[in-house]
Backbone as JSON, one array per atom type, in Angstrom:
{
  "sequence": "XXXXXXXXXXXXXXXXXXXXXXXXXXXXXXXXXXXXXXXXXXXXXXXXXXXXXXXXXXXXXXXXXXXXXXXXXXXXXXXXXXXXXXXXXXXXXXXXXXXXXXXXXXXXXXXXXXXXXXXXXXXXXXXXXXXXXXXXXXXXXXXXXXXXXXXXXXXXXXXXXXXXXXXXXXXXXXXXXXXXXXXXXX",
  "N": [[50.73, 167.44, 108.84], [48.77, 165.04, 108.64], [47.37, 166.43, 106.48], [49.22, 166.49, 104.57], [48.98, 163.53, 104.2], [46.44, 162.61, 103.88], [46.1, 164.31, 101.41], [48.04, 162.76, 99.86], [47.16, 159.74, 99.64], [44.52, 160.77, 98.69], [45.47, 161.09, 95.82], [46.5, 159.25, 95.19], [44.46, 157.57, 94.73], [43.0, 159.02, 92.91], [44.79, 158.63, 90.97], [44.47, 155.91, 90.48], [41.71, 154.94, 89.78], [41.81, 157.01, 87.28], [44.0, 158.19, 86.45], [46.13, 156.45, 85.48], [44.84, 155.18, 83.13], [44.32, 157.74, 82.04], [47.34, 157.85, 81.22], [48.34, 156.19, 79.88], [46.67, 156.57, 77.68], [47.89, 158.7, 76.88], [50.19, 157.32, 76.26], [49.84, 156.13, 73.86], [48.95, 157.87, 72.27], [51.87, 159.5, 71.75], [52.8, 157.22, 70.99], [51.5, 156.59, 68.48], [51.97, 159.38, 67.07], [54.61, 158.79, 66.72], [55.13, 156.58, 65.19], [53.59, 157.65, 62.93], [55.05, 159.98, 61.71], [57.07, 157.99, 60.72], [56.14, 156.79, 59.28], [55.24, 158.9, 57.26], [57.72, 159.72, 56.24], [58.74, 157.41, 54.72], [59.7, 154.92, 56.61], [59.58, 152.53, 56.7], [59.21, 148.97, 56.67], [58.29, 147.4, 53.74], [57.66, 144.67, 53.2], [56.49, 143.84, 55.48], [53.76, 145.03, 54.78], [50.21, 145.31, 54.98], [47.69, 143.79, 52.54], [44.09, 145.25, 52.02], [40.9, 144.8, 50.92], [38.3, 146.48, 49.55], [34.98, 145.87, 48.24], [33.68, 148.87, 46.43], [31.27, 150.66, 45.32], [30.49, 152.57, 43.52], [29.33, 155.07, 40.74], [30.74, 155.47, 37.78], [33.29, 154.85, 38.3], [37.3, 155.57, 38.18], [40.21, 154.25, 37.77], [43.17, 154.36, 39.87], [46.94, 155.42, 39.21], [48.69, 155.03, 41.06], [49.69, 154.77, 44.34], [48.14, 156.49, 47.5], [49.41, 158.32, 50.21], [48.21, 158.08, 52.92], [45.82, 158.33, 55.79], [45.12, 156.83, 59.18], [43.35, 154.12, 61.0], [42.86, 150.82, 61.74], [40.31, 148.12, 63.54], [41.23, 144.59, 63.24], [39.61, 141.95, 64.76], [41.01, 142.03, 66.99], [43.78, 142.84, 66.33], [45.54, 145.91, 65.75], [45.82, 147.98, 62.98], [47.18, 150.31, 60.45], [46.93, 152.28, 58.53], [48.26, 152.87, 55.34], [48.93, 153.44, 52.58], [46.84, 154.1, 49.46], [44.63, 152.73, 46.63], [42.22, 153.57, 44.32], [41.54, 150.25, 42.46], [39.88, 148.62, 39.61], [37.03, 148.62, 40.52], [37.19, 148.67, 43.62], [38.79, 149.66, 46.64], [42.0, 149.47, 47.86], [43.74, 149.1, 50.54], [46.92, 149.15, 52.27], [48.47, 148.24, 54.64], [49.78, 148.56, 57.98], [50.53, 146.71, 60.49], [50.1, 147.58, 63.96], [52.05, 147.36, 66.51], [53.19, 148.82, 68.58], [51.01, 150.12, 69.5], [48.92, 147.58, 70.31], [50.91, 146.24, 72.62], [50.65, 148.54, 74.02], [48.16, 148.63, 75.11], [47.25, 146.07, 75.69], [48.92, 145.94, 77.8], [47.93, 147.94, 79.57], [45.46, 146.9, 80.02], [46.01, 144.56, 81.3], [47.38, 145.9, 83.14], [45.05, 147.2, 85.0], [43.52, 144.99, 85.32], [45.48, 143.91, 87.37], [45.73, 145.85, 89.52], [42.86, 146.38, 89.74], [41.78, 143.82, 91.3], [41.29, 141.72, 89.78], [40.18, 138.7, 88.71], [41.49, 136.16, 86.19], [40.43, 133.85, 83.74], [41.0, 131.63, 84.22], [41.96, 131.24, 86.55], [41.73, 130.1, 90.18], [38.6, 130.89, 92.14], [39.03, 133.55, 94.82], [37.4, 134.38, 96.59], [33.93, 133.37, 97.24], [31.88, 134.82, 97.89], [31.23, 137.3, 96.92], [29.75, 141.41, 97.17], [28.98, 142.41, 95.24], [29.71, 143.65, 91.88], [32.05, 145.03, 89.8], [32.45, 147.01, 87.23], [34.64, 148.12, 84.4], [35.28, 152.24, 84.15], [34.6, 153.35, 81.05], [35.24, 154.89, 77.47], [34.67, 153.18, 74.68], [33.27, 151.47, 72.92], [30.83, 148.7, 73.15], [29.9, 145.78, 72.33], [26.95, 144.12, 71.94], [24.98, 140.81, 71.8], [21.8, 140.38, 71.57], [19.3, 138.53, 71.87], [16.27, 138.33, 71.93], [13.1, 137.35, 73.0], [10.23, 137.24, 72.28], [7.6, 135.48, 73.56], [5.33, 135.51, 74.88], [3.61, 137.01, 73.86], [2.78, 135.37, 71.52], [2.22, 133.21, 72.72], [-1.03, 133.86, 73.21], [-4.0, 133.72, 71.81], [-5.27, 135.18, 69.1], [-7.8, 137.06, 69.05], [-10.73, 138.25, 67.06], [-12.86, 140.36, 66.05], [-15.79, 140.6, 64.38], [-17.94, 142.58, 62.88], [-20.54, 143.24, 61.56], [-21.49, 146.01, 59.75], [-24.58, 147.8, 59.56], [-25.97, 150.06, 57.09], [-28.96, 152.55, 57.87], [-31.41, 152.67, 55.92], [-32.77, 155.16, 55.7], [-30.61, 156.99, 55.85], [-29.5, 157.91, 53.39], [-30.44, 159.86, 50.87], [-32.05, 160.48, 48.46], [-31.92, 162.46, 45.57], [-34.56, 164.13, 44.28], [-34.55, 166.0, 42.0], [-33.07, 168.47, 39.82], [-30.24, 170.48, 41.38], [-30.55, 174.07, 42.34], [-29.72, 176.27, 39.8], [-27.04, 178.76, 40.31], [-27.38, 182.23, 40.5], [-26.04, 185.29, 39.17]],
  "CA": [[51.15, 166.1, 108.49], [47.85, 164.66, 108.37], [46.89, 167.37, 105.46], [49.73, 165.66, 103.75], [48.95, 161.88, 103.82], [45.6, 162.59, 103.23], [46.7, 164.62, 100.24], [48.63, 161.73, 98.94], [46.04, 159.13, 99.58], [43.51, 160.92, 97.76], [46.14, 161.54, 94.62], [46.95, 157.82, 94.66], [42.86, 157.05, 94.89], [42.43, 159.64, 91.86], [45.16, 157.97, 89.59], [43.82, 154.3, 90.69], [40.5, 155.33, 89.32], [41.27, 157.58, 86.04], [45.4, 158.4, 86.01], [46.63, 155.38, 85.0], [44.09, 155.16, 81.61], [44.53, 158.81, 80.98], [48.65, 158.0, 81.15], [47.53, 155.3, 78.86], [46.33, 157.22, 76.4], [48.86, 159.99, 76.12], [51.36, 156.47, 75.53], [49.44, 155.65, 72.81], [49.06, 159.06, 71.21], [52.98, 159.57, 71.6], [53.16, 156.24, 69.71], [50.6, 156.85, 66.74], [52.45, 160.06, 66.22], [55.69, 158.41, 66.3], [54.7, 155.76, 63.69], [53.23, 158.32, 61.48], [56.75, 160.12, 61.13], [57.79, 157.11, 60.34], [55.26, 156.39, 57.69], [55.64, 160.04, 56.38], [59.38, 159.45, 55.94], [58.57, 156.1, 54.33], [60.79, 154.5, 57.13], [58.67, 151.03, 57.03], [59.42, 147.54, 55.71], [57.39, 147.09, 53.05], [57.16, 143.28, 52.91], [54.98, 143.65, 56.46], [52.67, 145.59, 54.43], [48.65, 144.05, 54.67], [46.46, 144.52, 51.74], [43.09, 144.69, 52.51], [40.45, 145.48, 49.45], [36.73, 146.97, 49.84], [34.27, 146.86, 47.36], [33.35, 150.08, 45.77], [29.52, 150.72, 44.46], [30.56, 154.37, 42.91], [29.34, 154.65, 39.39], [32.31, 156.25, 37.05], [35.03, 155.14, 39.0], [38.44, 155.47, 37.84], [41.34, 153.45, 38.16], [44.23, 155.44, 40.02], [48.01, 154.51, 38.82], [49.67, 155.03, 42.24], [49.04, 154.25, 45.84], [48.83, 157.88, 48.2], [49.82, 158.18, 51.71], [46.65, 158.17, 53.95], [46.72, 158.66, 57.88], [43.66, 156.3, 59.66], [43.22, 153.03, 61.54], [41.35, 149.63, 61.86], [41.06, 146.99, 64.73], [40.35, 143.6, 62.81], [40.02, 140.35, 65.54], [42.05, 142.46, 68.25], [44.78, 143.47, 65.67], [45.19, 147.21, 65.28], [46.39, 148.2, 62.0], [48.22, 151.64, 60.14], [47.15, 152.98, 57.22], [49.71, 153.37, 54.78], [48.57, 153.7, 51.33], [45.69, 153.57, 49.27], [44.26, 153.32, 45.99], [41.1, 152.36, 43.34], [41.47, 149.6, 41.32], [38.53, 147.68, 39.25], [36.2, 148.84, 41.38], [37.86, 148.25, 44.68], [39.46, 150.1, 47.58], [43.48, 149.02, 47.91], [44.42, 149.68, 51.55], [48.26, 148.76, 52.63], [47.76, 148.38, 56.29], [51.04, 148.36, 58.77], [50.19, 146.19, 61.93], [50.43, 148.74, 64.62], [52.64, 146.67, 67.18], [53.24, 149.38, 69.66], [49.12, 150.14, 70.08], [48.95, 146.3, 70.89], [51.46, 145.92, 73.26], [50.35, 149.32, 75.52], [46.72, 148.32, 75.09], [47.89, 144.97, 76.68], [49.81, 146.93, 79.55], [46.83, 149.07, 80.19], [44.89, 146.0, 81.11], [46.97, 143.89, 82.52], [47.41, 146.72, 84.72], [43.6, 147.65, 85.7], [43.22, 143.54, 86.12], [45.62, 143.74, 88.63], [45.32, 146.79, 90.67], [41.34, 145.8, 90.72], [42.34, 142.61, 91.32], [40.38, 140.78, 89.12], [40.8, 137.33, 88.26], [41.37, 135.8, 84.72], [39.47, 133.03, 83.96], [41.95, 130.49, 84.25], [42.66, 131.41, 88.16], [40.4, 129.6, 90.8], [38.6, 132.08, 93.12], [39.49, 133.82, 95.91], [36.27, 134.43, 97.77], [32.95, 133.3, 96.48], [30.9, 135.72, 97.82], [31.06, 139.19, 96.48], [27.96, 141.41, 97.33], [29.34, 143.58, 93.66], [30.25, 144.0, 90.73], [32.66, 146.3, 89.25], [32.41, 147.4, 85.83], [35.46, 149.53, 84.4], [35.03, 153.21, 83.1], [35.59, 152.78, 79.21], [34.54, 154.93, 76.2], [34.93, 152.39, 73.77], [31.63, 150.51, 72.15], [30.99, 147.44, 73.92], [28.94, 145.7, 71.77], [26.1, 142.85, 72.91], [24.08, 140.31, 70.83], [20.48, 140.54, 72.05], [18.54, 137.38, 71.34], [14.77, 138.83, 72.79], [11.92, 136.43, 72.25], [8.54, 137.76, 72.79], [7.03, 134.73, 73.7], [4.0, 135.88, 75.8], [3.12, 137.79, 72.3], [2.85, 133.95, 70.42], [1.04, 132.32, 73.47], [-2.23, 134.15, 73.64], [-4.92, 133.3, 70.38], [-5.71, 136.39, 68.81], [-8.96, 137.58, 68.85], [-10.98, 139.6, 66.02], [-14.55, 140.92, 66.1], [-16.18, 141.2, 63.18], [-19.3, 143.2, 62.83], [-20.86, 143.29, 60.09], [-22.01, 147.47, 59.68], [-25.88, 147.82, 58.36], [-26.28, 151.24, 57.35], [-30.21, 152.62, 57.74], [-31.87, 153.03, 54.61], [-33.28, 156.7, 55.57], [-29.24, 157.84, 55.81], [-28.89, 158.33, 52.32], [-32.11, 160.03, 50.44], [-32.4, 160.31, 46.86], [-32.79, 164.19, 45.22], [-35.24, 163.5, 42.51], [-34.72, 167.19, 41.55], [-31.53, 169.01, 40.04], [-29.85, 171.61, 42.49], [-30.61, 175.51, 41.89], [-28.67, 177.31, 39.59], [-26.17, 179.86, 40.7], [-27.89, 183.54, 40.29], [-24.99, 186.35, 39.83]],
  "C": [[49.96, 165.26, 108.01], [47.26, 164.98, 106.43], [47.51, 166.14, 104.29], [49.33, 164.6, 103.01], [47.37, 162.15, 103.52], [45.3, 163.06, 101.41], [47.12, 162.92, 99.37], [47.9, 160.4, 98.87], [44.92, 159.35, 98.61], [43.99, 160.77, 95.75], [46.18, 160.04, 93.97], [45.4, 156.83, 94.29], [42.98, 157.68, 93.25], [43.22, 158.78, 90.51], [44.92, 156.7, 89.58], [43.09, 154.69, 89.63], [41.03, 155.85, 87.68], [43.0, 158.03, 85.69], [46.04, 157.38, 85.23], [46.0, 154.97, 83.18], [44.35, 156.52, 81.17], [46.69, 158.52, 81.05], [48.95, 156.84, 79.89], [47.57, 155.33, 77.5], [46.74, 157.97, 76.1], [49.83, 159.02, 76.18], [50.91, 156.75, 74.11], [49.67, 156.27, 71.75], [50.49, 159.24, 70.81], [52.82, 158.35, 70.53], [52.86, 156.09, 68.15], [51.62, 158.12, 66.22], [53.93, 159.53, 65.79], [56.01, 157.58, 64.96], [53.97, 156.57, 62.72], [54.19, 159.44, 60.87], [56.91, 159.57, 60.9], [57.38, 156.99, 58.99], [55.59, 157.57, 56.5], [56.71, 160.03, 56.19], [59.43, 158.08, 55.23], [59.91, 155.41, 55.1], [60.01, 153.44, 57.64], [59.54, 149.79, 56.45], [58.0, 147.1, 54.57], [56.74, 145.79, 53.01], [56.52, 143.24, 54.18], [53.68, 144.25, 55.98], [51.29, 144.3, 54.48], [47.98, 144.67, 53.53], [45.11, 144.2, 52.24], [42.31, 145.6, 51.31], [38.82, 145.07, 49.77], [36.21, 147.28, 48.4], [33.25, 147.85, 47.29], [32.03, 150.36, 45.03], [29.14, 152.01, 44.01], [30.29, 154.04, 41.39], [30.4, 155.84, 38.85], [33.28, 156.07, 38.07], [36.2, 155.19, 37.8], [39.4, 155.35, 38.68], [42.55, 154.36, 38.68], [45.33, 154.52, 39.64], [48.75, 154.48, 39.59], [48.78, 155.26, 43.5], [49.63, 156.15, 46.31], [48.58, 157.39, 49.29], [48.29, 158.53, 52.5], [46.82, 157.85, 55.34], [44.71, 157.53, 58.18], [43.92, 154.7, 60.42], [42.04, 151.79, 61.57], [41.72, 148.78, 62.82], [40.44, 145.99, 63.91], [40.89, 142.23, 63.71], [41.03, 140.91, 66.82], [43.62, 142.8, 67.6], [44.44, 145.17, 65.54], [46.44, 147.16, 63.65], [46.17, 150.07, 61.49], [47.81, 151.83, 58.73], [47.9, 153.27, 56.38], [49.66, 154.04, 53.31], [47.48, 152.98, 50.71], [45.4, 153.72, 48.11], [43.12, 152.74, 45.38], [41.77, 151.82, 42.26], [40.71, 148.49, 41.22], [37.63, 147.73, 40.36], [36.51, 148.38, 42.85], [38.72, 149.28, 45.42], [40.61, 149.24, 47.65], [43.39, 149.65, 48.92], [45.65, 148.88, 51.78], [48.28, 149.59, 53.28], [49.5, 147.76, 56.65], [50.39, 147.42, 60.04], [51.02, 147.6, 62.77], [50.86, 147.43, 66.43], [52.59, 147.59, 68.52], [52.29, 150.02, 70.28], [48.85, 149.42, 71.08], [49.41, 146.38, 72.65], [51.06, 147.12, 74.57], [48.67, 149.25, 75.55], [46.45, 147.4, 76.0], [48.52, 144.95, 78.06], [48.55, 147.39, 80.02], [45.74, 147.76, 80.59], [45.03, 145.24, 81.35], [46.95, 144.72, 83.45], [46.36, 146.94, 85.45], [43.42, 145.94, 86.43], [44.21, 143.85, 87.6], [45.82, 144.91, 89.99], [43.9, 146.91, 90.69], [40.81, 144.76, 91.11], [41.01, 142.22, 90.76], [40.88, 139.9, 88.24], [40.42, 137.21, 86.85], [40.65, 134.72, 85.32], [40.1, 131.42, 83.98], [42.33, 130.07, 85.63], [41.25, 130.62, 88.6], [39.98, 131.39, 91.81], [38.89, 132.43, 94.46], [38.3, 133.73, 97.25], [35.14, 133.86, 96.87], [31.95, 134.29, 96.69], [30.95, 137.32, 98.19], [30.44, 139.59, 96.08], [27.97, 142.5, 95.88], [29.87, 143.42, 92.63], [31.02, 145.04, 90.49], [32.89, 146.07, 87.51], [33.73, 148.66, 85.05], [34.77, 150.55, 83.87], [35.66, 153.09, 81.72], [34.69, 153.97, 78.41], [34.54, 154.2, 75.2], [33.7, 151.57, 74.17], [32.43, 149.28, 72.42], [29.68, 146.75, 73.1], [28.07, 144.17, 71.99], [25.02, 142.3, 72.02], [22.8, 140.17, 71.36], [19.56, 139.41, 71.36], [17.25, 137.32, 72.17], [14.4, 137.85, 72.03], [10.88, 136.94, 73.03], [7.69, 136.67, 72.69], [5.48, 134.89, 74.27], [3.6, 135.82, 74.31], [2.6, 136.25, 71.74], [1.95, 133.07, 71.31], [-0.26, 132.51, 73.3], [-2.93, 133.99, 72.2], [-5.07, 135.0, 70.6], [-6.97, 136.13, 68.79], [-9.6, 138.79, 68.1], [-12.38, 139.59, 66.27], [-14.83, 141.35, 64.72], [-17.65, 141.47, 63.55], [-19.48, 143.62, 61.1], [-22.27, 145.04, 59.7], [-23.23, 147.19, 59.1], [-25.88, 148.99, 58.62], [-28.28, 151.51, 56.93], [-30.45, 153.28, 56.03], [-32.13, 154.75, 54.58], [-31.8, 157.45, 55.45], [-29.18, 158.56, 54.73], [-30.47, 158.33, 51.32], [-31.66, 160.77, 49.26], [-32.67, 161.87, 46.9], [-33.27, 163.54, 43.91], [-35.24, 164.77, 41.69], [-32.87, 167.16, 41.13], [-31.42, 170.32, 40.99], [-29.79, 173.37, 41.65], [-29.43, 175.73, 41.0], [-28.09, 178.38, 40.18], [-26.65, 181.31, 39.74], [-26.34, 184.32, 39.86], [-24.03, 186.96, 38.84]]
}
């Protein structure tokens, strides 16, 4: 009995920790593939289409006369977006981008849910305790990216200092041949 509840304790510890994000992420995947049947069946609304247009610094481009189906993603501002079609024109990348709605919305689940099974407050809530001797940091692969504004101030305080010496080389160093050098015998 013990065996048991310890069993199930540990199971419910393991998916706290790392079940719940990997259940997560096999939503997600189900969903991308679902929306890319869709796309490959052209079973979209077109008028949600986004254009979005990159310029191109290829020399000889040419202009294509139809958009092709292309598989790929972008997050712009916390939007995810769907690839849909793509082509060059006048030097320019054409992407027609789907908003990817059902990314969003289990991206949004997935932490909503970690906030509150590690209970951690939004920033709108007052707090519960003030003094907590930790931090918790989630596990994430996803680039977390941090603006670094170093100032090397020390470096700018201290006066530089230079030494100059001024080299005298001795006159005997360098001695005059008042002769020319042997010829080569052979």
């Amino acid at each position: 009995m013990k065996q048991c509840a310890a069993i199930l304790l540990l199971s419910l510890l393991s998916f706290n920790w790392f079940g719940y994000r990997i259940l997560a992420d096999i939503l997600q995947q189900q969903a991308d593939i679902a929306l890319e049947a869709k796309l490959d069946q052209h079973d979209y609304d077109e008028s949600r289409l986004v254009e979005m247009r990159v310029t191109l610094d290829l020399p000889y481009q040419t202009n294509w006369t139809d958009f092709e189906r292309v598989d790929g993603e972008i997050e712009i501002n916390g939007i995810h977006y769907k690839y849909v079609k793509r082509k060059v024109q006048d030097g320019q990348l054409v992407l027609l981008c789907l908003p990817n709605e059902q990314k969003m919305k289990l991206q949004t689940a997935r932490d909503d849910f970690f906030k509150l099974v590690n209970d951690l407050q939004h920033p709108s809530q007052s707090k519960k305790s003030d003094n907590h001797a930790f931090s918790f940091h989630s596990f994430s692969t996803e680039y977390c990216s941090q603006r670094n504004e170093w100032s090397l101030a020390a470096l700018h305080a201290e006066p530089l200092h230079f030494r100059q010496t001024t080299a005298v080389i001795p006159e005997g160093a360098y001695a005059a041949t008042p002769e020319q050098p042997p010829e080569l015998l052979g």
